[in-house]
Structure formats: C-alpha cells, structure tokens
KEROSE-589251 format. One record per residue (C-alpha): residue number from 1; x, y, z. Coordinates in Angstrom, 3 decimals, padded with zeros to 6 digits, m for minus. Layout:
REM residues N
<num=NUM, x=X, y=Y, z=Z> $
...
//
This chain:
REM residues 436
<num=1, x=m012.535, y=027.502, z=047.362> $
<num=2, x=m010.209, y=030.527, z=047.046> $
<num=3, x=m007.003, y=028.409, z=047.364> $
<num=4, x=m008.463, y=025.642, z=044.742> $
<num=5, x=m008.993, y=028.188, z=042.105> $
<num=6, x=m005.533, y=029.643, z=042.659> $
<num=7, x=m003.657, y=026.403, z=042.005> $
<num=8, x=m005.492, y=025.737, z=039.006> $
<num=9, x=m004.234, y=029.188, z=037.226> $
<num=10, x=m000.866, y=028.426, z=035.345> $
<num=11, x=001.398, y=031.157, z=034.688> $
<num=12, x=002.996, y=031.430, z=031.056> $
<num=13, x=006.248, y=030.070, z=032.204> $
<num=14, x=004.522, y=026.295, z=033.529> $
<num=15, x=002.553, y=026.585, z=029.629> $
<num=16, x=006.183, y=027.313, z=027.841> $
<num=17, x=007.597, y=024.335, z=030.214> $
<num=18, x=004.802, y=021.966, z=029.508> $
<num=19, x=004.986, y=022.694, z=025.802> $
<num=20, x=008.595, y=022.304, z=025.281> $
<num=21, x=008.725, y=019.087, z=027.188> $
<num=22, x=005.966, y=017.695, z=024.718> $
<num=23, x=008.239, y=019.315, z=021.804> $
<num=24, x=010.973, y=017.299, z=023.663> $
<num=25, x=009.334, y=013.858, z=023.574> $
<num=26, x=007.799, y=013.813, z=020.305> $
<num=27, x=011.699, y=014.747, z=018.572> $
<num=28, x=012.905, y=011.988, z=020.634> $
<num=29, x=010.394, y=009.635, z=019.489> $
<num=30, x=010.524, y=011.067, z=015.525> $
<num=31, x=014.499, y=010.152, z=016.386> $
<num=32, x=013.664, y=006.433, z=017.339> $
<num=33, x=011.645, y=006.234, z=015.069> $
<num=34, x=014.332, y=007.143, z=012.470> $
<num=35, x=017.060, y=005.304, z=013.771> $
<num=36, x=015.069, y=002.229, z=013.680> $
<num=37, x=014.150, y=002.846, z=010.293> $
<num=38, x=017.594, y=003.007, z=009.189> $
<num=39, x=018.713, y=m000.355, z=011.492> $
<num=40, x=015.871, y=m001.928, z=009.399> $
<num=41, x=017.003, y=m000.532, z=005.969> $
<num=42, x=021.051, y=m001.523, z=006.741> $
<num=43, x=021.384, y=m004.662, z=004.919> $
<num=44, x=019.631, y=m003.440, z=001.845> $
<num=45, x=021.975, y=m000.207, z=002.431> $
<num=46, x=024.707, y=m002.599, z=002.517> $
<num=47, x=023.728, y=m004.631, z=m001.112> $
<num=48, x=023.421, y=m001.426, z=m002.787> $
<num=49, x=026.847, y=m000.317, z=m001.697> $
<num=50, x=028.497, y=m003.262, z=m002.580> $
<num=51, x=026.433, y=m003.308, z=m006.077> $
<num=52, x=027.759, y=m000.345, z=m007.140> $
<num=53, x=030.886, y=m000.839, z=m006.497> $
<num=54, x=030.516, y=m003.984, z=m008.402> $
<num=55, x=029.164, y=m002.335, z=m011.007> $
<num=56, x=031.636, y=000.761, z=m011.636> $
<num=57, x=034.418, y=m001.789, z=m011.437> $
<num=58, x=033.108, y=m004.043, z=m014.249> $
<num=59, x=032.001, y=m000.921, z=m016.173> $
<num=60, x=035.880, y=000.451, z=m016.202> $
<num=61, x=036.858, y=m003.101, z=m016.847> $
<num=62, x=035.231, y=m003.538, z=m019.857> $
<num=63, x=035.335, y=000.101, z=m020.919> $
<num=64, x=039.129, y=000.048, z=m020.958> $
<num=65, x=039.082, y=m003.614, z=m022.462> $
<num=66, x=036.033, y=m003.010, z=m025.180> $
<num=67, x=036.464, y=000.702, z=m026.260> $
<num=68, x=039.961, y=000.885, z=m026.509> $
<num=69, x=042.124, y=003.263, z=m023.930> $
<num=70, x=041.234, y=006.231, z=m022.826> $
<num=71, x=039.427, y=008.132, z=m019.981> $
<num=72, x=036.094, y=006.305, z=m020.046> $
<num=73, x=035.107, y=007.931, z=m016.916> $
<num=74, x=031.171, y=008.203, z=m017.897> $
<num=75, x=031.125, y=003.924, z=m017.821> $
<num=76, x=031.441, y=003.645, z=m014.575> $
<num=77, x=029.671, y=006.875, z=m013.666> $
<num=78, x=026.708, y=005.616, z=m015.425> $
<num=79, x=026.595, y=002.074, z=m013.874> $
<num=80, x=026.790, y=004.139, z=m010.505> $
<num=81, x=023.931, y=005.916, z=m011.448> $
<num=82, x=022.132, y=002.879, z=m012.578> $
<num=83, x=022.080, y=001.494, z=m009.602> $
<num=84, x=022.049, y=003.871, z=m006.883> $
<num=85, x=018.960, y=005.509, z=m008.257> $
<num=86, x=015.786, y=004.238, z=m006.701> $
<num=87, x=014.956, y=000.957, z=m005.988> $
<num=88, x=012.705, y=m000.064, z=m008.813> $
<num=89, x=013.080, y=002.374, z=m011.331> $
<num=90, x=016.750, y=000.986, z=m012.966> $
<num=91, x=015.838, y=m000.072, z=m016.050> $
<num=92, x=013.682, y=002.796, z=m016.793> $
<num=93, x=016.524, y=005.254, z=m015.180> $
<num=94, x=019.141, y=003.421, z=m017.935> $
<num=95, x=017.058, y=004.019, z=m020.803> $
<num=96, x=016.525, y=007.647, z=m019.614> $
<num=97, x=019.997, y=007.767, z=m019.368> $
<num=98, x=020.931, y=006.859, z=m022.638> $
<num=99, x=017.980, y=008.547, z=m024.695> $
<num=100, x=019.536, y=012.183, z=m022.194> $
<num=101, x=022.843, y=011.536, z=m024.073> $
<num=102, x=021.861, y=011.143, z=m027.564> $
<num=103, x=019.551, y=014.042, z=m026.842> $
<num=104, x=022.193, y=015.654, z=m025.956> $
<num=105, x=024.905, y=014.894, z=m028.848> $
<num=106, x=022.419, y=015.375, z=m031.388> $
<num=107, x=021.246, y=019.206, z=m029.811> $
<num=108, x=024.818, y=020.108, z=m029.090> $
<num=109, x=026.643, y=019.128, z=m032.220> $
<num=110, x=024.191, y=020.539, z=m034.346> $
<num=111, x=024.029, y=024.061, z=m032.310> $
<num=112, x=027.696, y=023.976, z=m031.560> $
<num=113, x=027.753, y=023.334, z=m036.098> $
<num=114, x=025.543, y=026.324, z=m036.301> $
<num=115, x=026.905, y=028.816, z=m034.115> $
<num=116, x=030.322, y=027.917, z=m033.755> $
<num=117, x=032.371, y=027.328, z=m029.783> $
<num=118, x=031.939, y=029.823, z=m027.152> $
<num=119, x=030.724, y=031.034, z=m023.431> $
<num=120, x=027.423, y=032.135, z=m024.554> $
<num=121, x=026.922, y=029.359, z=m027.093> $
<num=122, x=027.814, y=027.006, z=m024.572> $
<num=123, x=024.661, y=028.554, z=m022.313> $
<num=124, x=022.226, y=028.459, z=m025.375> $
<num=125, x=023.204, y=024.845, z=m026.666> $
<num=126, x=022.000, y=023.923, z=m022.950> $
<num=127, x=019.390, y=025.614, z=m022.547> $
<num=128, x=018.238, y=024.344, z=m025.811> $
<num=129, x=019.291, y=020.744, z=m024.845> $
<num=130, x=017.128, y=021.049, z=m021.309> $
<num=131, x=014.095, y=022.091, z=m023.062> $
<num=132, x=013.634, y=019.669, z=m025.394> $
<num=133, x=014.346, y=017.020, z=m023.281> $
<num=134, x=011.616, y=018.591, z=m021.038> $
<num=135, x=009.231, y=018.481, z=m023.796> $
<num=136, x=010.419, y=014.644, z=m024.590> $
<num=137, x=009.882, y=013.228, z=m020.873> $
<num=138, x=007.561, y=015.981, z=m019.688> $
<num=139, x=009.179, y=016.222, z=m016.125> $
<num=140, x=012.597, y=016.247, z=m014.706> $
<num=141, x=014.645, y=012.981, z=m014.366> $
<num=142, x=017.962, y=010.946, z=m015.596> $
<num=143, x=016.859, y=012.110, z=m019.169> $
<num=144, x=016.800, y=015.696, z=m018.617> $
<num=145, x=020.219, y=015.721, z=m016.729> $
<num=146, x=022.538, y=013.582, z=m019.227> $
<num=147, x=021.108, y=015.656, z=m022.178> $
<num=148, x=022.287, y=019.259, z=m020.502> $
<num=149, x=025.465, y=017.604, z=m019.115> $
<num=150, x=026.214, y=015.903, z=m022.652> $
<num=151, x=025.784, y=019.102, z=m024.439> $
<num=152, x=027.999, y=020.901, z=m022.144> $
<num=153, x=030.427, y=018.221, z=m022.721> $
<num=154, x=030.036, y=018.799, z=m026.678> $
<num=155, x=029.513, y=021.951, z=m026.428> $
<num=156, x=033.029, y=022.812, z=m024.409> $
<num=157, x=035.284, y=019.352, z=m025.415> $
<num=158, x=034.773, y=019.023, z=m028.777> $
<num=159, x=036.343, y=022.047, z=m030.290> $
<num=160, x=040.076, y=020.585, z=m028.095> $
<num=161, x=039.484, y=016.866, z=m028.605> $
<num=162, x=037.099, y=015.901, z=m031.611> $
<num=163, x=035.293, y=012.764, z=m031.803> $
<num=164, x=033.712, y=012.639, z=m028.187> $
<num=165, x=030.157, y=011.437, z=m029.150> $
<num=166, x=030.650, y=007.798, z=m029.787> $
<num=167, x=032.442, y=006.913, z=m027.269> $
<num=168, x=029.975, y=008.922, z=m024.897> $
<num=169, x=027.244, y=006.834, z=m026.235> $
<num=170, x=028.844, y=003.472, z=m025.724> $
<num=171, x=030.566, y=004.523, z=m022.251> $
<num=172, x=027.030, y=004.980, z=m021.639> $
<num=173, x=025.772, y=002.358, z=m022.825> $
<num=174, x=028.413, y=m000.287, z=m021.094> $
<num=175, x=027.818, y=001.359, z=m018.068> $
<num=176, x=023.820, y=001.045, z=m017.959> $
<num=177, x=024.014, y=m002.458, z=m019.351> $
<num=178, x=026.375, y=m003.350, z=m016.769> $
<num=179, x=024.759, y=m001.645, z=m014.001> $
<num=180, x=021.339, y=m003.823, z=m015.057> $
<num=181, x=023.179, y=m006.975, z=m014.841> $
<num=182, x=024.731, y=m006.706, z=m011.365> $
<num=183, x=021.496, y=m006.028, z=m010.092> $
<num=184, x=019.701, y=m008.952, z=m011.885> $
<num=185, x=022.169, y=m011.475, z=m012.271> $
<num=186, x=025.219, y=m011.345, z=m009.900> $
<num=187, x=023.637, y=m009.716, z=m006.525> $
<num=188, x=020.155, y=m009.760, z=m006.746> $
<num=189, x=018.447, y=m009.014, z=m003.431> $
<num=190, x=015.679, y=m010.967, z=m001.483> $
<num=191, x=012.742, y=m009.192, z=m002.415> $
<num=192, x=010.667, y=m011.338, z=m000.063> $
<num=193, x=012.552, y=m010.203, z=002.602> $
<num=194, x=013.208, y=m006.328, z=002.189> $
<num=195, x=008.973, y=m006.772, z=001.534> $
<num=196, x=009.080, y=m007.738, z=005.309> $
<num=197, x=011.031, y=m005.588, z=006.567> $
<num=198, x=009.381, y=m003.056, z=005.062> $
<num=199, x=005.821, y=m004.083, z=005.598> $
<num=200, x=006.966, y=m004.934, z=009.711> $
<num=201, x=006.523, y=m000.944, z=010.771> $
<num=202, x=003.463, y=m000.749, z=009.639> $
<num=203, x=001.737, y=m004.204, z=010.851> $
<num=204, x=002.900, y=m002.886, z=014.135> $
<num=205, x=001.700, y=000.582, z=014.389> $
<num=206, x=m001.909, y=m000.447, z=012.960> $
<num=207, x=m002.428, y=m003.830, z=014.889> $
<num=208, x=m000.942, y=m001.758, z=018.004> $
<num=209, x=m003.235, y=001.090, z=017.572> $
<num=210, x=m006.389, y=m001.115, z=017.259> $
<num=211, x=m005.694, y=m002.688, z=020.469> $
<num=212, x=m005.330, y=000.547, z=022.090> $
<num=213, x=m009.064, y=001.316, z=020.525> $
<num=214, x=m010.237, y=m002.094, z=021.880> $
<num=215, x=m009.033, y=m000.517, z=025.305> $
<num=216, x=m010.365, y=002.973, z=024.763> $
<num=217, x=m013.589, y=001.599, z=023.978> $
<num=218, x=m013.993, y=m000.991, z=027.175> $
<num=219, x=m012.543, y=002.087, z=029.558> $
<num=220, x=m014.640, y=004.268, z=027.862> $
<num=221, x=m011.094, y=006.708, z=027.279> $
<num=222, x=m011.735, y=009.208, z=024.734> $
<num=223, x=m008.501, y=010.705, z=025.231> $
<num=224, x=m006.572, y=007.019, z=024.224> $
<num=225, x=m008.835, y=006.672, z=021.174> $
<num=226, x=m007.898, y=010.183, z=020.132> $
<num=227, x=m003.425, y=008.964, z=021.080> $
<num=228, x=m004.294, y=005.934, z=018.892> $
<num=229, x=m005.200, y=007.742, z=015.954> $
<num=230, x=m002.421, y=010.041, z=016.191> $
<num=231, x=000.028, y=007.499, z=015.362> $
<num=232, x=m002.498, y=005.796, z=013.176> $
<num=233, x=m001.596, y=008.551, z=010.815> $
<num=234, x=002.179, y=008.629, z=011.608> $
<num=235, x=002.583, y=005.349, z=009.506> $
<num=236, x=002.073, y=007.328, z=005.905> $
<num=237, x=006.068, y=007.572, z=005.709> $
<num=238, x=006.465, y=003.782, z=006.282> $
<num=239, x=003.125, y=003.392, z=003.656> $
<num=240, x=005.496, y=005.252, z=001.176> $
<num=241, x=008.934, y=002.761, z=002.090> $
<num=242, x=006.834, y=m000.108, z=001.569> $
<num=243, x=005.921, y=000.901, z=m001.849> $
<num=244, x=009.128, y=002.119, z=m002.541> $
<num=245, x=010.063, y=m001.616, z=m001.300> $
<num=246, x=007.696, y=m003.124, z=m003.979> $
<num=247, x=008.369, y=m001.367, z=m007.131> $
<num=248, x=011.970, y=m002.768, z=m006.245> $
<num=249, x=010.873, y=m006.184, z=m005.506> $
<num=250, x=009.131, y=m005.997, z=m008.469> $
<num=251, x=011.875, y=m005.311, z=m010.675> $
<num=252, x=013.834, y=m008.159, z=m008.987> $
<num=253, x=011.040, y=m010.685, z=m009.491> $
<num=254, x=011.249, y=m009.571, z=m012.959> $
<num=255, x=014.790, y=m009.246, z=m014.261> $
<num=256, x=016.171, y=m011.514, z=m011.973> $
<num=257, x=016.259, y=m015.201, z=m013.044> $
<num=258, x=017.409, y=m016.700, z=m009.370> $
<num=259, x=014.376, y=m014.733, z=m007.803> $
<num=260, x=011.996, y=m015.821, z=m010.503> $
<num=261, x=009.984, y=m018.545, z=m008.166> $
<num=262, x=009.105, y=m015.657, z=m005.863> $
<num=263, x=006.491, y=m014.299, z=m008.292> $
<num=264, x=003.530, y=m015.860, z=m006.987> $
<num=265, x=004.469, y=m014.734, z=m003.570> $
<num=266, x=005.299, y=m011.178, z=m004.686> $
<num=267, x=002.263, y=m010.906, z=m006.524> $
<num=268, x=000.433, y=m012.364, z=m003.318> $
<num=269, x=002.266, y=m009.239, z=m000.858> $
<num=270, x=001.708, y=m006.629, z=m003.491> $
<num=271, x=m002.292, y=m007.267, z=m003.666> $
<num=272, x=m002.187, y=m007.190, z=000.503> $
<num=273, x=m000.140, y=m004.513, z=000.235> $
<num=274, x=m002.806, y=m002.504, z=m001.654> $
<num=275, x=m005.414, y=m003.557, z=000.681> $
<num=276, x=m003.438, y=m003.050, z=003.341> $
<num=277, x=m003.238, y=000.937, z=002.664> $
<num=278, x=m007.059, y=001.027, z=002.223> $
<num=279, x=m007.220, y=m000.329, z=005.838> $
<num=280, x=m005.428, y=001.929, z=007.220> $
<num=281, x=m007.704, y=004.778, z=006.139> $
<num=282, x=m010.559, y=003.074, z=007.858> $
<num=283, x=m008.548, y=002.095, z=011.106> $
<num=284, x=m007.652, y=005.536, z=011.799> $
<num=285, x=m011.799, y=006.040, z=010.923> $
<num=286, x=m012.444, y=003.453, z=013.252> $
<num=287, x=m010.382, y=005.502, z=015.998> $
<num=288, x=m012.178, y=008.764, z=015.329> $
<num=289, x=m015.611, y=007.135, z=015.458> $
<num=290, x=m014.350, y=005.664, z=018.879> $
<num=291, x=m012.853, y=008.882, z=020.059> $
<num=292, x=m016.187, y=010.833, z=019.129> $
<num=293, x=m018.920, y=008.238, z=020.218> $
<num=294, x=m016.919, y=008.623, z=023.596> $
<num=295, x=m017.134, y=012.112, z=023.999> $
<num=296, x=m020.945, y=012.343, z=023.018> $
<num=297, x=m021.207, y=009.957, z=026.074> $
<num=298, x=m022.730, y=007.308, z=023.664> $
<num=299, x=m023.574, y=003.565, z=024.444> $
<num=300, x=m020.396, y=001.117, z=023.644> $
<num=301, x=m021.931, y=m002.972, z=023.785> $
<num=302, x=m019.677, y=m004.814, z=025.511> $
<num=303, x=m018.938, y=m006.934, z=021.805> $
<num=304, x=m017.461, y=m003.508, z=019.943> $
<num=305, x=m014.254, y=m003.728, z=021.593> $
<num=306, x=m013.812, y=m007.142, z=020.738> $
<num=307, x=m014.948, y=m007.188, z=017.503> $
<num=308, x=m011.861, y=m004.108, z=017.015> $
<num=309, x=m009.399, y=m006.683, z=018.802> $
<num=310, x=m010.243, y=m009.168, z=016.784> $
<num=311, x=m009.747, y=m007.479, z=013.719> $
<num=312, x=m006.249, y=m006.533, z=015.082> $
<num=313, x=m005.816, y=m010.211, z=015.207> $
<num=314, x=m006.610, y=m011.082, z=011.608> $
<num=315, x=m003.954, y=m008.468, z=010.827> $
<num=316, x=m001.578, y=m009.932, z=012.486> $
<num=317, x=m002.353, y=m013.517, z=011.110> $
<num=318, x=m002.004, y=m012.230, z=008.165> $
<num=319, x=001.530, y=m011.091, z=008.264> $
<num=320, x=002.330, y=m014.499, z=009.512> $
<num=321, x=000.478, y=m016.132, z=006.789> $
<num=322, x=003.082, y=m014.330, z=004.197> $
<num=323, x=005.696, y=m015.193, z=006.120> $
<num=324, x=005.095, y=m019.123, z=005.744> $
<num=325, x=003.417, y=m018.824, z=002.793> $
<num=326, x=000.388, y=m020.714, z=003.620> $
<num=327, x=m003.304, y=m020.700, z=003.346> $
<num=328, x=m004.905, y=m017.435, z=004.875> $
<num=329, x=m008.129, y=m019.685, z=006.099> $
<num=330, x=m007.113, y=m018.407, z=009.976> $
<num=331, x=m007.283, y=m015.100, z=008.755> $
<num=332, x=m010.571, y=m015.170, z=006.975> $
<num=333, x=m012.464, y=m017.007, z=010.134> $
<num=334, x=m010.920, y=m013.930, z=012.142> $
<num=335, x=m012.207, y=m011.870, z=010.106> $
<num=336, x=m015.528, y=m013.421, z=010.067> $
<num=337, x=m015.746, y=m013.142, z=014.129> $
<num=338, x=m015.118, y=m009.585, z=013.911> $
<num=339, x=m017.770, y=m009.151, z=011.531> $
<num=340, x=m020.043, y=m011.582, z=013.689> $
<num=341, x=m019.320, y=m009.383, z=016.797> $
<num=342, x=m020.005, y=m006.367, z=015.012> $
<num=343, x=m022.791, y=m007.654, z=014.116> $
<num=344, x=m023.529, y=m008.376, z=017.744> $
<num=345, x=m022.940, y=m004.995, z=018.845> $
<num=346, x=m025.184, y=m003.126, z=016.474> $
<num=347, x=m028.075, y=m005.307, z=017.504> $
<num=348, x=m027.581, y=m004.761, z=021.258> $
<num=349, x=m027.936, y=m000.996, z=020.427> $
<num=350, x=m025.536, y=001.707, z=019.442> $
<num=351, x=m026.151, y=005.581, z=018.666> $
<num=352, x=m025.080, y=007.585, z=015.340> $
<num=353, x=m021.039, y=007.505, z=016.293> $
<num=354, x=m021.565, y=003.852, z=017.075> $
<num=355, x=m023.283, y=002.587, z=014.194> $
<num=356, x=m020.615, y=004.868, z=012.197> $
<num=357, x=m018.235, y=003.005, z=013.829> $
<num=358, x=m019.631, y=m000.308, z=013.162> $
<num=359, x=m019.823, y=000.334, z=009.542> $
<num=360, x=m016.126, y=001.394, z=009.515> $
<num=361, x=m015.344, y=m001.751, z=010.936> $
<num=362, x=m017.249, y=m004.093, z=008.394> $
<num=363, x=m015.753, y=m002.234, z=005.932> $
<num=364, x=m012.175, y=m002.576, z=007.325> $
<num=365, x=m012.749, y=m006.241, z=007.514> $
<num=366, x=m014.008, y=m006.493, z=003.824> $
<num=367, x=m010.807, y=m005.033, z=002.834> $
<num=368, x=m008.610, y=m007.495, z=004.862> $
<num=369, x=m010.629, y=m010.298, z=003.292> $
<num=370, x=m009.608, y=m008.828, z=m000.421> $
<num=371, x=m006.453, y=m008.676, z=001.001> $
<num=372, x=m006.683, y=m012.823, z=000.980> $
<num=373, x=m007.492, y=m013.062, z=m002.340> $
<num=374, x=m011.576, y=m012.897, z=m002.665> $
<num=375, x=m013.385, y=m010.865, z=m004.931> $
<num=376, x=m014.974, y=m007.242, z=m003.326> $
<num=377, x=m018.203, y=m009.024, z=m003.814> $
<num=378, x=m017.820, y=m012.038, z=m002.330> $
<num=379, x=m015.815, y=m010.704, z=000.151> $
<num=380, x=m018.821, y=m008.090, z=000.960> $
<num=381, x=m021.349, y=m010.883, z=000.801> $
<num=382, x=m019.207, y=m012.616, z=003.704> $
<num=383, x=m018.863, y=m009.772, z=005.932> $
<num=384, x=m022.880, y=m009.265, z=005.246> $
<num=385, x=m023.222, y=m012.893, z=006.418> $
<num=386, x=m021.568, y=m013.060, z=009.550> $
<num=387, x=m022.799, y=m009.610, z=010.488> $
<num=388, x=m026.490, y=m010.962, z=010.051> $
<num=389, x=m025.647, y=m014.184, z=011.924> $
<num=390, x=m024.312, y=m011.801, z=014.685> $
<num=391, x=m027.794, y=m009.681, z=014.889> $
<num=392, x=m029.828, y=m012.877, z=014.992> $
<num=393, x=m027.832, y=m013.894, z=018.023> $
<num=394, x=m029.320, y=m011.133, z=019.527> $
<num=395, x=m032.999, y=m010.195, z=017.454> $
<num=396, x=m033.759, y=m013.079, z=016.123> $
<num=397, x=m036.108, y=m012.871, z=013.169> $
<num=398, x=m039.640, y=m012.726, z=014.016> $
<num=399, x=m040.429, y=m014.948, z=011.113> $
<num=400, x=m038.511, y=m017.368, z=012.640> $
<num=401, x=m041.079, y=m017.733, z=015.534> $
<num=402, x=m044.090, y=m018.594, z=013.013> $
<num=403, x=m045.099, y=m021.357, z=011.824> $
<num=404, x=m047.395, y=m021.781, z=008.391> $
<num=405, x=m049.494, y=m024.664, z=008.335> $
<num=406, x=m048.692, y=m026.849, z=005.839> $
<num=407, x=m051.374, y=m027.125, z=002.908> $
<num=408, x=m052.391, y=m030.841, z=001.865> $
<num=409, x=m053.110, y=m031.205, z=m001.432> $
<num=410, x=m055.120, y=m033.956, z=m002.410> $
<num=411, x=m054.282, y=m036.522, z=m005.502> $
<num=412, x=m056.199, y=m036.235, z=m009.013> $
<num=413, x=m057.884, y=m039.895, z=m008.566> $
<num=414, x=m058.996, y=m038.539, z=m005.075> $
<num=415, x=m060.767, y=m034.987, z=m006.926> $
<num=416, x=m062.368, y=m037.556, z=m009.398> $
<num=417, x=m063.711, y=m039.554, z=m006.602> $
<num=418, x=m065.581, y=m037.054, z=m004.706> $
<num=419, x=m066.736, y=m035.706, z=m007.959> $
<num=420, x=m068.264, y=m038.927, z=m009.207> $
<num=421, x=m069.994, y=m039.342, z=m005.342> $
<num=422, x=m071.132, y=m035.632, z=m005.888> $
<num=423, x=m072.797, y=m036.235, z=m009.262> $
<num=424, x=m074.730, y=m039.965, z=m007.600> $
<num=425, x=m076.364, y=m037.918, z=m004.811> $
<num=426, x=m077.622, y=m035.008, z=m007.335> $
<num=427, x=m075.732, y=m032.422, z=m006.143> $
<num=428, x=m073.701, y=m031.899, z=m009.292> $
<num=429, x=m074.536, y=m029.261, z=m011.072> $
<num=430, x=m071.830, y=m029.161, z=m014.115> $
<num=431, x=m070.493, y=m026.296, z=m015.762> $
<num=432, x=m072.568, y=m022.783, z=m015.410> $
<num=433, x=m073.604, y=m021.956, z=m019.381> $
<num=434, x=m072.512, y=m018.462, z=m019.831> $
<num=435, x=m074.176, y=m015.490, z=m019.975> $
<num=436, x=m076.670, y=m014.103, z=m023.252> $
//
C-alpha cells in the first residue's frame, strides 16, 4: 500500500515536463494547422498577386497616356490598394478612397489658404483633415487614411509645385477604376471554388468531431466527448475565412460578368453557409451534453449515438451536394433518420443531460434542413414528424390500441317507418303540450 501511494505522488519537475510537452503538441498542431491553411489559400494568394500587378501596370499605363507626363505615382498606388485590400470590400474601399482625397484637398487647401505653409500648419491641416473624415465614415478605413495623407501632400507640395489637386483626384480615380476592372473583367476568380476551399476546414472538423461523439457516447468516454468539443470550438478562425471567402465571392458574382451564372449557386452556399455557423453552436452543445450526461453516469440508448453519426452524415452529403450542384433530397432523408433515431432514443429513456442532448440534436438537424432550402417552420414540422414516428416505434400510442364502435345511423324513411308502426299499436303519444 505504502509503495502504491508513493508512485502516485509527482514531483514538480514530472508536472513542468508533462505540461510543456502538452504546450509542445498543441503549437505543433496550431502550426499544421496554419500551414495548411496557407497551402489551401495559395492559389487565391497567387490571383491576387498577379492582379495587382496587373492592375498598377495598366494604372501607370494609362496615367502616363491619359493625364499627360508626369510622376503619377498615386495611379498605380491606388489600383494596388484597390485590390489588395480585402476580399470583398473593393468597390466600397475605391469609393472610400476617392471621397479620403477630396476630403482631403478640400480641408488642406482651404487651411493651408487660411494659415499660410508651415511645420505646425502642416500638423493642424491633418489633424483637421483626420477628424472630419472620422466624423464622415465614423470609424477608421481607406477614407480616413487618403484624407490625412492628401492633406499632407497639399499641405507640404503645394507651396513648391502648385496645381497638385487635380491630378491627385484623377490619379486616383484611374487607379480605383482600373483596379475594379481587373478584378471583374480581366482575372476574375472562381468564387465557387475559393467557397470550397474555404468551407472544406470546417466540414471536416465538425463532421469529424460528431463522429468522435458517436464514439464517446457508445464507449461511454467522457473524456473523448470533452477532446471533441475542444476542437469543435477551434473552427471559429476558419468560420471567419469562410465569410471572409463569401463577401468576396459575392462581389465576384456581382461585378463580374463571366461569373454571372454562378449566382444561383452562390446564393445557394451563402444560405448553408449561415446555417452552417448556427450548427456549429449546437454541435459543440451536442458534445457538452454528451460529455456531461457521461460523467453524471446517465443512461445513453443504444440509438443516440447513431442518431449523432447520422447527422455527421447529412453534413457531409451536403458538402457533396454543392459540389455537384444537385438536389439535397439525400441530405434531407439523413436528416430525417437522425431525427427518427432521436426520436427513438428519447422514448427508450434518457435522464436530464440526455433529453438535453436530444433536443440539441433535433435542433441541429432543423438547422441543416434550412440549410437545404425549407422554411424554419416546415423544416421544424419535419424534424417534429420523424421524431414522433421514432417514439411510436417504441410507445406506441395507446389510442392506437382502441377501437370505437362504429355508430349506425339509420335512414329518414326507416325513422318514419317505425314511427307510423308506433302510432298503429297506440303507443304514440305525440308531442308533450308545454307547461301552464
């Protein structure tokens, strides 16, 4: 007894050892994680490289050509800036970009009018300049920076070489027009794809993770439940690529005219997409539930764990659905069987954590079904449905075992009949008079 209670004390060295080899593992995995991130994000690295340089090209080109000579540096800079801002946000970045310069020309020129050129003049005109573009867009952005950088530029330039604000205007305004048009017209991106790519992270990590519930629950593993929703809730950073990946996809499906026929199936991946975060929230619910109905020791039916597998399955359905663009009818009966089975399991008898659980699930599958295009109440309705058809499986309806006997009613002629046979042998009586 004495030697078993010796080995189990640890001394503060084997706790610092233990601790930094779980420090260890989890930076390695955060770095394979990243670097398989970035694999997945190198051809859309690689169009956005080659569109800017597109783009600053064209922008001197035309600068030079359109404007006249001179150092029309801002053209190009301004196409850059068009397009390597984020994904999405390029037409509202150029029109930020060229309301921050006129804010800034007007500001500066009329400060610089007021209180003449110098070091502290140059300080107030943009200070002045950042403010009021604050004010105008109420938070930072393109805006707010061209505005201060223009009035430094008037502020400093204009005294030495007069007549800088046109050409600012239209260097900016070549350069953001430009910068629009590479992006729409000459090397627009697949949005369908980059969707996939981005979406393919997190398809994996959730349908993954439900499995490993499924497991938990039929080895009755707390301490897997408890793993699953641990990276359950490592997926947020790929939730915000993905969305990052449809406001881009978006704008393609918008401006571009070649990518105009992927509407309908944009439209189709941005509704699942919303759906698809909602689910997540209740996934890593349903692996909580699991993990805590576990501890407490409660009662898991043998159909829980499949019903969780088979929502895992509808997930992944639906990925391929997108991919082929087809009818999500596979998904939807999946989902219907997990529902079913759910249904199943409450009615073979769960506890509080378990019937938590059970409504986590239901409403997990409700969401995948809006994911597929039905309404939230016809989609509830559905889940409701195969639920109930589950619990009858297993109590069926005690009304179901009765039968009423069925009244006959007898035909007018035949009430006439054994009136008139009444009234022959006397023992009609007619109407009662009422009452004095």
């Amino acid at each position: 007894m004495a030697d078993r209670s010796a080995d189990s004390v640890r001394s503060p060295l084997d706790e610092a050892v233990e601790r930094g080899g779980r420090v260890a593992a989890r930076a390695l995995r955060q770095g394979e994680q990243g670097g398989r991130i970035r694999l997945r994000q190198l051809e859309v690295t690689i169009v956005v490289a080659v569109q800017a340089g597109v783009a600053a090209a064209l922008a001197a080109l035309i600068a030079q050509n359109v404007l006249g000579p001179g150092a029309h540096v801002f053209a190009p800079a301004a196409a850059v800036g068009t397009i390597a801002t984020a994904i999405g946000q390029r037409a509202r970045r150029t029109f930020e970009l060229l309301g921050g310069v006129g804010l800034g020309i007007v500001v500066g020129d009329l400060l610089r009018f007021l209180l003449g050129s110098g070091p502290w003049q140059t300080g107030l005109v943009v200070a002045l300049a950042i403010a009021t573009a604050l004010l105008v867009a109420g938070r930072g952005g393109a805006l707010v920076g061209q505005a201060g950088g223009t009035a430094v530029l008037i502020s400093t330039l204009a005294p030495m070489q007069p007549g800088l604000e046109v050409p600012r205007i239209f260097d900016a305004l070549v350069g953001g027009v430009v910068g629009i048009l590479v992006v729409a017209l000459l090397l627009p991106i697949n949005p369908l794809r980059v969707l996939d790519r981005a979406a393919a992270p997190i398809f994996a990590a959730v349908t993954d993770q439900l499995d490993a519930v499924a497991r938990a629950l039929t080895t009755r593993d707390a301490d897997a439940a408890i793993r699953a929703l641990d990276q359950l809730r490592g997926v947020d950073a790929d939730v915000g690529r993905l969305n990052e990946a449809l406001s881009g996809a978006g704008e393609v499906v918008t401006l571009a005219p070649a990518r105009w026929h992927r509407r309908a199936q944009y439209h189709r991946y941005a509704r699942g997409a919303e759906h698809l975060e909602r689910l997540i929230l209740y996934a890593r619910s349903v692996a909580r539930r699991s993990a805590t109905a576990l501890q407490y020791d409660e009662p898991i039916p043998p159909s829980l764990p499949v019903a969780v597998a088979r929502l895992s399955d509808a997930l992944r359905q639906m990925r391929r659905d997108h991919q082929a663009d087809v009818d999500p009818e596979r998904t939807r009966q999946l989902v219907r069987e997990s529902a079913e089975l759910a249904g199943r399991a409450w009615a073979e008898g769960v506890k509080s954590f378990g019937d938590a659980l059970i409504t986590d699930l239901r409403t997990a599958d409700s969401e995948l079904l809006r994911a597929t295009g039905y309404e939230p109440d016809d989609a509830n309705r559905m889940v409701r449905r195969a639920a109930g058809a589950g619990e009858a499986e297993v109590r069926p309806p005690a009304r179901g075992h009765l039968t009423r006997p069925r009244r006959h009613t007898r035909a007018p002629w035949a009430r006439r009949h054994r009136r008139s046979i009444r009234r022959a042998h006397g023992r009609w009586q007619g109407p009662r008079s009422p009452r004095v």
